[in-house]
C-alpha positions in Angstrom: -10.8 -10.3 -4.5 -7.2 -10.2 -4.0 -5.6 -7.4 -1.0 -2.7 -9.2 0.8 0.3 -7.6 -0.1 3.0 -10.0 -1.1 6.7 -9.0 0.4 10.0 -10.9 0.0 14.0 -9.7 -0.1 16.1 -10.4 -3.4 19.2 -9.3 -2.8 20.6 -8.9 1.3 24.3 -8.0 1.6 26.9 -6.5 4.4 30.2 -5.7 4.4 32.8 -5.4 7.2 32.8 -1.7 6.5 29.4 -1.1 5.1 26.3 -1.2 6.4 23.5 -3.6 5.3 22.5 -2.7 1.8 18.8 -4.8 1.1 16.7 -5.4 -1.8 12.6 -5.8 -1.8 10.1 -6.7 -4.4 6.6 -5.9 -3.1 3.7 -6.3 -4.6 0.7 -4.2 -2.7 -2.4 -2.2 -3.7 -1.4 0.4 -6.1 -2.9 3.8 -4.7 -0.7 3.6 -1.9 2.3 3.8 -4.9 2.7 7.1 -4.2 2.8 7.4 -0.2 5.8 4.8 -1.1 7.9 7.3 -3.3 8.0 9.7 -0.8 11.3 8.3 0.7 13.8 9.3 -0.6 16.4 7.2 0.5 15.0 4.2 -1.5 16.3 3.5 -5.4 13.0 2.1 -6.8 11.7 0.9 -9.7 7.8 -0.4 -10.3 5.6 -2.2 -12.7 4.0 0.4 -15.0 0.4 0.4 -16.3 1.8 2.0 -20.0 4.0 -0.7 -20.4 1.1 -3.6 -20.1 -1.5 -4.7 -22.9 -5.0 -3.0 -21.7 -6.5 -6.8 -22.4 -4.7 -8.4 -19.9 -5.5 -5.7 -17.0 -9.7 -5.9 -18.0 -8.8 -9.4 -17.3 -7.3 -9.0 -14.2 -9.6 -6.2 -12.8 -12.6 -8.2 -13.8 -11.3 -11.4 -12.2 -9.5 -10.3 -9.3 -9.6 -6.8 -8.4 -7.3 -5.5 -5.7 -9.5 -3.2 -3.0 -8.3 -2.2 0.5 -8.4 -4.4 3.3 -9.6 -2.2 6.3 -13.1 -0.4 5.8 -13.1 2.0 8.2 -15.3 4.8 9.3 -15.2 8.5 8.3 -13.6 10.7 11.0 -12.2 14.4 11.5 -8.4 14.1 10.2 -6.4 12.4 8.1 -6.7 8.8 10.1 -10.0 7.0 9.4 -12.0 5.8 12.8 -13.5 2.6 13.9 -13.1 -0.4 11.3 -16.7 -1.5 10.3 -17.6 -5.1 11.0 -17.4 -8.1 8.8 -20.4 -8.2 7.7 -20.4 -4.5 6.6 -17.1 -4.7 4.9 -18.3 -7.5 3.1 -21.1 -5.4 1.5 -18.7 -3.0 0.9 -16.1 -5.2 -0.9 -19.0 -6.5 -3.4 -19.8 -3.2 -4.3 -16.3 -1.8 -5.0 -15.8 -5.4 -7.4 -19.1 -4.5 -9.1 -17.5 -0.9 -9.2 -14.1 -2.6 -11.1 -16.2 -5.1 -13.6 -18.2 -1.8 -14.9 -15.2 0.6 -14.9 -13.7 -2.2 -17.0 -16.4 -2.8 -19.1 -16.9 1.2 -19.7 -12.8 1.1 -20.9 -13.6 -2.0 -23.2 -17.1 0.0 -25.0 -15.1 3.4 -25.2 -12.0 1.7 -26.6 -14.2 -0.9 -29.2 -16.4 2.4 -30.1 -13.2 4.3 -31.1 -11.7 1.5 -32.9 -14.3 0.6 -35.1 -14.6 4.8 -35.9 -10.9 5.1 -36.3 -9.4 2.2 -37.2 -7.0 2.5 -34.2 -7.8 1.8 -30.3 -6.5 3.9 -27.5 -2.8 3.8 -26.2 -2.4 1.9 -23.0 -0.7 4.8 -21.9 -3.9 6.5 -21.6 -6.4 3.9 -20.9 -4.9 1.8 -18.5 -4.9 4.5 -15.7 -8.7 4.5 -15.0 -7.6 0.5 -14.1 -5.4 1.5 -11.2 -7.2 2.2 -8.1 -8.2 -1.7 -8.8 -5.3 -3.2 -9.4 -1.9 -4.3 -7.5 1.9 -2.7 -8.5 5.1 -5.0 -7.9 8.1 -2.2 -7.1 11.2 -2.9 -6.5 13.4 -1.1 -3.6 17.1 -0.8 -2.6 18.0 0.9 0.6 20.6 0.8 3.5 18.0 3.1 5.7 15.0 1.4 6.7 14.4 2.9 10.5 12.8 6.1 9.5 10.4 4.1 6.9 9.2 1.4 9.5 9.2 4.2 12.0 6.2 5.7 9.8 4.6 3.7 8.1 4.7 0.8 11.3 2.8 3.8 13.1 -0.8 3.3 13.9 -1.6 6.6 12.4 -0.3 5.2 9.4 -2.5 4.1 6.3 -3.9 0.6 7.5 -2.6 -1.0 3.9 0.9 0.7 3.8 1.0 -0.1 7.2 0.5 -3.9 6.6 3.6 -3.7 3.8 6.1 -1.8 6.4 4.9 -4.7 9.2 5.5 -7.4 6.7 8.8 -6.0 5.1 10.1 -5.4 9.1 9.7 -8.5 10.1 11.2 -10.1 7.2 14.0 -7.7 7.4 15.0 -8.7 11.2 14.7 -12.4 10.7 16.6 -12.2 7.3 20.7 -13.0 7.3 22.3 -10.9 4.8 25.1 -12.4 2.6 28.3 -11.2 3.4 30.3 -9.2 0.5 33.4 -9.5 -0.2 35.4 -5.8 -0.1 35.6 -6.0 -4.1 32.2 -7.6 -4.1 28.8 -6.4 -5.4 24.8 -6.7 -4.3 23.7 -8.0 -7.4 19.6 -8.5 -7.6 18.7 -11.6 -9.4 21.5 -12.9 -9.5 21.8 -16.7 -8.5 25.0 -18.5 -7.0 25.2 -20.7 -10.4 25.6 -17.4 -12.7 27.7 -16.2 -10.3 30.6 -18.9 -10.8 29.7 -18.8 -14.3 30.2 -15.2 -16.1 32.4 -12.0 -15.5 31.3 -8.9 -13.1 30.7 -6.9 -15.9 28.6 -9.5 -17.6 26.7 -9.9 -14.0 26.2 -6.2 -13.8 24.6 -6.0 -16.7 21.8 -9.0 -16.5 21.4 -7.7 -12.7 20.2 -4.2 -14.4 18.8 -5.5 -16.9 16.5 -8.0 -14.8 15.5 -5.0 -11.8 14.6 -2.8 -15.0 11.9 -5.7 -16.1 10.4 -5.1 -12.7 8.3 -2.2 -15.0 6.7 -5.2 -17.1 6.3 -7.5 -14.2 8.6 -10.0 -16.7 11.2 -12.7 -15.2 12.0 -14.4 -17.8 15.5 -14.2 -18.0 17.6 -14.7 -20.7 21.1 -13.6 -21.2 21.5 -12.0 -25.0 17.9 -10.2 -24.5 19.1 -9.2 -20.9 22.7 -7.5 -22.0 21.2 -6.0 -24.7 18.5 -4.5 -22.9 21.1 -3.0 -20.0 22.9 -1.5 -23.4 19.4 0.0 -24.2 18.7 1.5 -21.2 22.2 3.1 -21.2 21.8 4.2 -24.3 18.8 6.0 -23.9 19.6 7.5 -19.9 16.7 5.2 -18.2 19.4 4.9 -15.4 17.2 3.9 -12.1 17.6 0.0 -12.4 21.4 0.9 -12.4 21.1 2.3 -8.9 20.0 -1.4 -7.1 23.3 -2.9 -8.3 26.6 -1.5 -5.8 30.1 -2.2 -4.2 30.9 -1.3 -1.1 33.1 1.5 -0.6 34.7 1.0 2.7 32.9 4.3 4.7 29.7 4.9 5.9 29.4 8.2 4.6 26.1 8.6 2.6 26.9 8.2 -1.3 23.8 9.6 -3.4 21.1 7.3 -1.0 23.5 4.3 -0.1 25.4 4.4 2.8 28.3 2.8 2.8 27.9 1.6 -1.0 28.7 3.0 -4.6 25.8 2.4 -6.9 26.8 1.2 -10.3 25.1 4.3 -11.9 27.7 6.7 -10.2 30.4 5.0 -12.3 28.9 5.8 -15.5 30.2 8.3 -18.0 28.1 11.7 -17.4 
């Protein structure tokens, strides 16, 4: 049983005009996905259950299933009362993974049944969502506002397992130094110091974009030809979020799109 979320910063950069524009990967239980989205001031992009083979998850499910830390009691409201004790949690916990190994199972007999009757199994697309209340999500998010979100989500009215991510991404975030940009600089995720000295800006761009937008496949192998040409893809066909986490600063604070401060790279393509 797997349920500690898993925080760390891949980009951190300030400029002497700017403020500090900073770049998470989190990987956390994935019903709280949605409570996430809701702020708007984050660029985002997350792992996404049509883009994985159905085998692997039943794999993952079965072996490991994600399930919420804090068992608590039912109570009038939104926040849940009392957390129940060890030993009752316990129980609990065994249940829910006995809960994951049958919902996978079920998935595996429904898609084998329709197989051998059609000749063709169900799309991933479909199946894999009954998977998702026991499995994790890795998202990626770019922001130069984090007070409001660590205001909330810190809170103790707060969902106890959001509230573990926000706890764990603040106190990264204070004890974190943030590289210093230079005023024709950009915050380029992924990006290491070597590559850096060793290709163009617009090369860099691209492999940045390219390597945020694999955040939907949970993929980091990197290579360069398969990462330009998949930044070419994406621009050819308007999947445009990865673009946003890659930006230059553009000497003022005023808010540009949901940077402050900072000019995504997607606001300098055509249309």
């Amino acid at each position: 049983m797997n349920n500690t979320p898993k925080v760390e910063i891949i980009a951190d950069s300030i400029n002497r005009s700017c403020p500090r524009l900073t770049t998470f990967r989190l990987t956390y239980w994935r019903p709280i996905l949605a409570e996430m989205n809701t702020h708007r001031v984050f660029s985002r992009n997350a792992s996404s259950s049509r883009a994985m083979r159905f085998e692997n998850l039943v794999d993952q499910v079965v072996d490991d299933p994600w399930m919420p830390k804090h068992w608590a009691s039912e109570q009038k409201g939104m926040v849940a009362g009392e957390e129940f004790d060890e030993k009752t949690k316990e129980f609990i916990n065994k249940q829910i993974a006995e809960l994951a190994r049958y919902t996978a199972e079920t998935l595996m007999h429904i898609n084998d049944s329709v197989t051998n009757q059609t000749g063709k199994a169900i799309h991933k697309e479909f199946i894999n969502r009954y998977l998702e209340p026991f499995r994790p999500v890795t998202q990626l998010i770019t922001a130069t506002n984090w007070n409001n979100f660590f205001k909330l989500r810190t809170a103790p009215d707060a969902q106890p397992e959001i509230r573990d991510v926000a706890l764990a991404m603040q106190d990264l975030y204070l004890s974190h130094t943030p590289e210093v940009i230079k005023d024709n600089g950009w915050h380029l995720p992924f990006i290491t110091e070597e590559e850096k000295t060793k290709y163009d800006i617009n090369v860099l761009k691209k492999i940045s974009v390219a390597r945020c937008a694999r955040v939907s496949y949970d993929s980091t192998k990197f290579d360069l030809d398969r990462d330009i040409a998949l930044h070419d893809r994406l621009l050819k066909n308007g999947h445009l979020s990865p673009f946003e986490h890659v930006a230059t600063p553009m000497f003022t604070k005023v808010l540009e799109r949901n940077f402050r401060g900072w000019n995504q790279y997607r606001t300098m393509l055509a249309g």
